[in-house]
C-alpha positions, 0 to 999 in steps of 0.5 A: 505514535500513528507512525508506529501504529500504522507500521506495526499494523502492515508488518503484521499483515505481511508477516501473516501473507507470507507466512500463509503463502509458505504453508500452502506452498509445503503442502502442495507436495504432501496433497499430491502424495496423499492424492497418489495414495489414494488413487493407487488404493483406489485403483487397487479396490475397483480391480477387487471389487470388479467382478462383483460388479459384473454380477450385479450388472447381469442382474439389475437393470442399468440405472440411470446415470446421475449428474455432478455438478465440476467445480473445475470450471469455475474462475479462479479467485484474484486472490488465487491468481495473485498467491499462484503467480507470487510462488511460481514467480520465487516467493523468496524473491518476491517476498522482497517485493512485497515487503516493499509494498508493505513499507510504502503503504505503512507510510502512505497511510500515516502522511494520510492520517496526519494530513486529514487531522492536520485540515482546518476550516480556515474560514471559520477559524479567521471569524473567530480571530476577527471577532476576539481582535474586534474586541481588542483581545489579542491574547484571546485570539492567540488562545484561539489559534492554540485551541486548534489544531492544524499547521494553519492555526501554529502559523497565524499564532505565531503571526499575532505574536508578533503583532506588536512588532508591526506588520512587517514583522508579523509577515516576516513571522508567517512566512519563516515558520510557514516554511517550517509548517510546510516542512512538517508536513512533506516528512515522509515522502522522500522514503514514499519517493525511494520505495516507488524507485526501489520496486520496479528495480527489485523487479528488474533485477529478478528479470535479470536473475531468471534470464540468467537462470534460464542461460544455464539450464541451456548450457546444462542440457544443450539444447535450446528448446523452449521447455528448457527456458520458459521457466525461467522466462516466466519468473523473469516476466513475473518478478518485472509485472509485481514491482511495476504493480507495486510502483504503480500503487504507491505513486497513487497514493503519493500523487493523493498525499503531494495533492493534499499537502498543496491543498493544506498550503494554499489555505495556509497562505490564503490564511495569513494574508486575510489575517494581516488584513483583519490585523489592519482592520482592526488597528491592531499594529 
């Protein structure tokens, strides 16, 4: 369920990017022409209303001028920058960029959310088990490990099920479905892995794509001038820059995720064998 969450979540958010990315870039051309329009009225009212002007400036004194702030010189949002290269760089291509972005992180986000529900205090979780052992209470010390969550609790129940069996089996137990624990808990990371190689490849093929582009328009006009091919250089350039960008941000996560889950079995680990010893010391086998 925080699977599908999480990838309905994304998909909405990509869905709205892309969608918002198109509509700006339809109206780009009908603003320039809206633009155009009214500069020609524009131009076309000053030539009517200039001699009236003249008239005016005969008469009155010349006002002093008033000073307007320009907008265009202020620095463009990262936002900006990202949405101006994303269309100059193909949106149809880049889209599949993104979409691989948005796939990784669907996934990133649920190992993240898993893992974090997945933590235990094992310290606090083995007084317990200690506690309900030293009372000769094997079942309530089971009811303990199913009461909390977590693979390290799944893994000690299965140990002191066991337990009538001897040690031997018990570690035989703790072992065999700390395997499956682990298991469970690196679902996912093959497809993290796969869009991380996916991304710069997507990237890659649009540099391939755009040289190849830029070739033909040199063949079309026959002239090897610089105007004629740095279009499709920049979308080369562009394309490669987005998929090392994407592949750079998943492998954080996934180094993040690979940590965690290191973490999550080193405490299981240390678990089991403090649970044989408190096993031991409580003369349960």
């Amino acid at each position: 369920m925080r699977k599908l969450f999480a990838l309905l979540l994304v998909l909405s958010v990509a869905v709205f990017t892309v969608n918002t990315v198109q509509a700006q870039d339809a109206e780009e051309p009908a603003t320039e022409q809206m633009e155009g329009e009214a500069t020609e009225a524009g131009d076309e009212a000053t030539e009517e209303a200039a001699p009236a002007e003249e008239m005016v400036e005969e008469e009155a004194p010349a006002a002093p001028e008033a000073t307007t702030t320009v907008s265009e010189g202020e620095a463009p949002t990262m936002f900006q920058v990202l949405k101006k290269n994303f269309i100059d760089g193909d949106w149809k291509f880049m889209s599949l960029v993104l979409i691989t972005l948005i796939l990784g992180l669907a996934f990133c986000i649920e190992r993240i959310l898993t893992l974090n529900l997945a933590t235990t205090n094992t310290d606090k979780l083995l007084e317990r088990i200690d506690e309900r052992l030293a009372a000769n209470d094997v079942d309530g010390a089971m009811e303990v490990c199913k009461s909390t969550a977590g693979p390290t609790a799944s893994v000690l129940y299965e140990g002191l099920r066991r337990s009538g069996d001897g040690p031997e089996a018990v570690e035989k137990a703790i072992v065999s479905y700390g395997s499956v624990q682990m298991g469970l808990l690196e679902r996912g990371l093959v497809w993290i892995s796969l869009f991380i190689a996916i991304a710069p490849m997507l990237g890659f093929m649009g540099t391939v794509i755009g040289m190849i582009e830029a070739f033909n328009r040199i063949e079309a006009v026959g002239d090897l001038s610089p105007a004629v091919v740095a279009g499709g250089i920049k979308v080369a350039l562009l394309t490669t820059v987005f998929g090392l960008i994407v592949a750079i941000i998943l492998q954080i996560f996934y180094n993040y995720i690979v940590n965690k889950i290191d973490g999550i079995v080193n405490r299981m680990e240390d678990a089991s064998i403090s649970l044989v010893d408190i096993m031991a010391k409580n003369k349960v086998f």
